[in-house]
Structures are given as structure tokens and as C-alpha cells.
C-alpha positions as CSV (number, residue, x, y, z in Angstrom):
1,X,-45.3,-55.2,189.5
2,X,-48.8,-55.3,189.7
3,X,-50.7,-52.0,188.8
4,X,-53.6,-51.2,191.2
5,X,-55.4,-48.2,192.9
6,X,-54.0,-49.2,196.3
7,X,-50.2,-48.5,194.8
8,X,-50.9,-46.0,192.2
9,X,-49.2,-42.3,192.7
10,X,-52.4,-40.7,192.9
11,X,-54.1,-42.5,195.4
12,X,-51.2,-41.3,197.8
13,X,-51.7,-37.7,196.6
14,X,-55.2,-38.2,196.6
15,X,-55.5,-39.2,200.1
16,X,-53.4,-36.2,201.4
17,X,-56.7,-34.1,201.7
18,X,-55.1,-30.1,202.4
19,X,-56.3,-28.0,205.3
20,X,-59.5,-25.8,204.6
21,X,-57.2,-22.9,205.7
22,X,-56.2,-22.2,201.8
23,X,-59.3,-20.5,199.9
24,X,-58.3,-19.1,197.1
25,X,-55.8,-20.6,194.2
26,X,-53.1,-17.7,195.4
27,X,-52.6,-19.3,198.5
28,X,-52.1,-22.8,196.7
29,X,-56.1,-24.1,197.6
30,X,-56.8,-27.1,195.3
31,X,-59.6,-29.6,195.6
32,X,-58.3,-32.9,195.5
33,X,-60.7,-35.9,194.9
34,X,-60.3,-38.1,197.6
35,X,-61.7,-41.5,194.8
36,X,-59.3,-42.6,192.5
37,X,-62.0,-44.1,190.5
38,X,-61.4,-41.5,187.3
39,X,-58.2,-42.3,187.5
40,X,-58.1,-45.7,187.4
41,X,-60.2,-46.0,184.5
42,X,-57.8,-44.6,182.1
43,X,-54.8,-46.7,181.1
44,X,-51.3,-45.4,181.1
45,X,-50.8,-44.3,177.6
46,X,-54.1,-42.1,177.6
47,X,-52.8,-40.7,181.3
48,X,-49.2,-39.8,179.1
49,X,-51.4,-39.0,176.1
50,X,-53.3,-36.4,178.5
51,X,-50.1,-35.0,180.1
52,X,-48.6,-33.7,177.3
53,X,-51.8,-32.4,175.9
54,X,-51.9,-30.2,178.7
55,X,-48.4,-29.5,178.4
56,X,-48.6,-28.6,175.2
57,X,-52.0,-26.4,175.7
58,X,-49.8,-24.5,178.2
59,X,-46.8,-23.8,176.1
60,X,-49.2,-23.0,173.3
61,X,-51.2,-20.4,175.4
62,X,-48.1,-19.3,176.9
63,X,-46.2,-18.4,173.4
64,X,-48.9,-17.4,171.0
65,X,-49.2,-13.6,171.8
66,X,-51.3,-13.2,168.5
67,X,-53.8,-15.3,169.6
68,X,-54.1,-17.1,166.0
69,X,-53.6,-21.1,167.4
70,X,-49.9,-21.1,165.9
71,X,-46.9,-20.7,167.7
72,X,-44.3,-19.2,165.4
73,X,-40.9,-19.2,165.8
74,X,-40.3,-15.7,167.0
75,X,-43.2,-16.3,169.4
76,X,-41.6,-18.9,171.0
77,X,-38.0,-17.3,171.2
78,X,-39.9,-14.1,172.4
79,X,-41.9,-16.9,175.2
80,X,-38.5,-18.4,176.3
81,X,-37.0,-14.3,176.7
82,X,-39.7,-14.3,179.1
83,X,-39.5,-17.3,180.9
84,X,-36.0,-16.6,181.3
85,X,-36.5,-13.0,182.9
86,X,-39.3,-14.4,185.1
87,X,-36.5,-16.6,186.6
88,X,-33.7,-14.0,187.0
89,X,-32.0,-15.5,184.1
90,X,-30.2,-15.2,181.0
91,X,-32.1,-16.5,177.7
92,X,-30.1,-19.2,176.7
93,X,-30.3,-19.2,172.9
94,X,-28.4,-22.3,172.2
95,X,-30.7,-24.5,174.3
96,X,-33.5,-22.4,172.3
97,X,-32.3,-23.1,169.3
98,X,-32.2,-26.9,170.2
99,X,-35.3,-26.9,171.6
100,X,-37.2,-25.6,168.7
101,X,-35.5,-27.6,165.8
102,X,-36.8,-30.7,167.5
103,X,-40.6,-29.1,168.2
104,X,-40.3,-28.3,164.2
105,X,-38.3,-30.4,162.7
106,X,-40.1,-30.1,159.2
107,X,-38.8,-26.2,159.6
108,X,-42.3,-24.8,159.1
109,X,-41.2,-22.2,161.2
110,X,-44.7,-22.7,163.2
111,X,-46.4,-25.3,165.1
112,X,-50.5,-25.8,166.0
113,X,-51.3,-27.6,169.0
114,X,-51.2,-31.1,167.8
115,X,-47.6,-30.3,166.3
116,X,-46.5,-28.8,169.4
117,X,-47.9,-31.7,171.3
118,X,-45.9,-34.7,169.1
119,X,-42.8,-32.3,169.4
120,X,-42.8,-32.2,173.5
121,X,-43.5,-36.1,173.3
122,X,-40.5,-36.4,171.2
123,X,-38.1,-34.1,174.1
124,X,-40.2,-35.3,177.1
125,X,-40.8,-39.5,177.1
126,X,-42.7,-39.9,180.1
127,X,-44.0,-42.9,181.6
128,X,-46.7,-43.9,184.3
129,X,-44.7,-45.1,187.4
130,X,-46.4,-46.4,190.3
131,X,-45.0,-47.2,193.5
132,X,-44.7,-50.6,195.7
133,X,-47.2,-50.9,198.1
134,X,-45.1,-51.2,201.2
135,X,-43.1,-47.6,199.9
136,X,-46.6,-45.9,199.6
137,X,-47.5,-47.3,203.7
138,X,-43.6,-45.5,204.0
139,X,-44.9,-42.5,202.7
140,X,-48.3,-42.1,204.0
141,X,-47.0,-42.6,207.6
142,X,-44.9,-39.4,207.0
143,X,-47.6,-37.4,205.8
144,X,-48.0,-34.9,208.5
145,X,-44.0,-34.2,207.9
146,X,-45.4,-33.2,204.1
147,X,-47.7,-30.5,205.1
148,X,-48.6,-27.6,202.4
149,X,-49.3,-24.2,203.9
């Protein structure tokens, strides 16, 4: 398949421009650049290579309640507790147990951000995907069914 802008993910994101009615980001406003051309001119590994850096940032942010840049292993059990009770849920220990062995597999027993960010690319291979032209047309014409109040 050819990789382009006019079948990339994005540019069918991208050209879903939301309502003005949404002002704030409580009520899910977002500003969405209606030119791909930033995106386009990164290749796929750096577009993975920034996804989990962001993901990583957010777990890191999330989890380190002392604020030094580490995330030790308390501080994430203590950030999955959380996410758990945010979600009306039972921690499940096992799967945090799991979890964390493969973030730290050295068994530092802490990770920085560029540890935590080669641990979530070990758990969470991702790849850049793009869709056939014709399926993107599919899509577009069905927009107004995809509306976001």
C-alpha cells in the first residue's frame, strides 16, 4: 500500500473540523489542524517514537507523587490502586505485578522516563496503520453519523 496524506488516519480526523459549540476542554473542545503537513513530515517510527513518549510522560506524571522524576515501585502500585478505584474496580495485583516486572526488568525497583518509555514499548508494539483510500471516501461520507457533542 502506498502511504500518502490523502489515505493517512489523520487526514480523516483532521478533516472532521468539531462544532464551535465546545469552548472549553471540559466539554471535549480541541483544535484540530485542518493541514496534515506536520504530520506528514515525520516518518512512522518517529510518529511510534512520539506516542510512547507521551505515553510514558503520562504514566510518569500520573505515578510519581514525590515529584523526584522516578517512578518507584510503590508509586506505581499505589497509581494502579488508583486507576482502579477511578473505574469502580478492584486493583488487580497479579496483572500489576506483571506489568511492572516487564517496565523493570533489571528489578531497580524504579524507573525515569526513558526507562519507563523502553518498558511501554516492550508491552505496547504499535505500528502506524493507514487506511485504503476508497475505505477513508467510506468513512468521510458517514461523517455527520460521527458527530461529537
Amino acid at each position: 500500500m502506498q502511504v500518502s496524506s490523502g489515505n493517512s488516519v489523520y487526514t480523516l480526523i483532521a478533516s472532521m473540523h468539531r462544532g464551535a459549540s465546545a469552548t472549553s476542554p471540559e466539554q471535549g473542545a480541541f483544535e484540530v489542524p485542518l493541514s496534515n503537513k506536520s504530520a506528514s513530515n515525520r516518518s512512522d517510527q518517529e510518529l511510534v517514537a512520539q506516542f510512547h513518549e507521551r505515553m510514558a510522560k503520562q504514566a510518569l506524571d500520573w505515578a510519581d507523587t514525590d515529584n523526584d522524576g522516578r517512578v518507584s515501585r510503590p508509586e506505581y502500585f499505589h497509581g494502579q490502586e488508583r486507576l482502579a478505584e477511578l473505574n469502580n474496580a478492584q486493583p488487580d495485583v497479579a496483572t500489576s505485578e506483571r506489568l511492572w516486572s516487564a517496565l523493570d526488568p533489571s528489578g531497580e525497583g524504579s524507573l525515569d522516563a526513558e526507562e519507563y518509555r523502553e518498558g511501554l514499548e516492550r508491552l505496547f508494539p504499535v505500528k502506524v496503520g493507514h487506511f485504503d483510500q476508497d475505505y477513508v471516501e467510506r468513512l468521510r461520507s458517514r461523517a455527520p453519523d460521527f458527530q461529537i457533542r
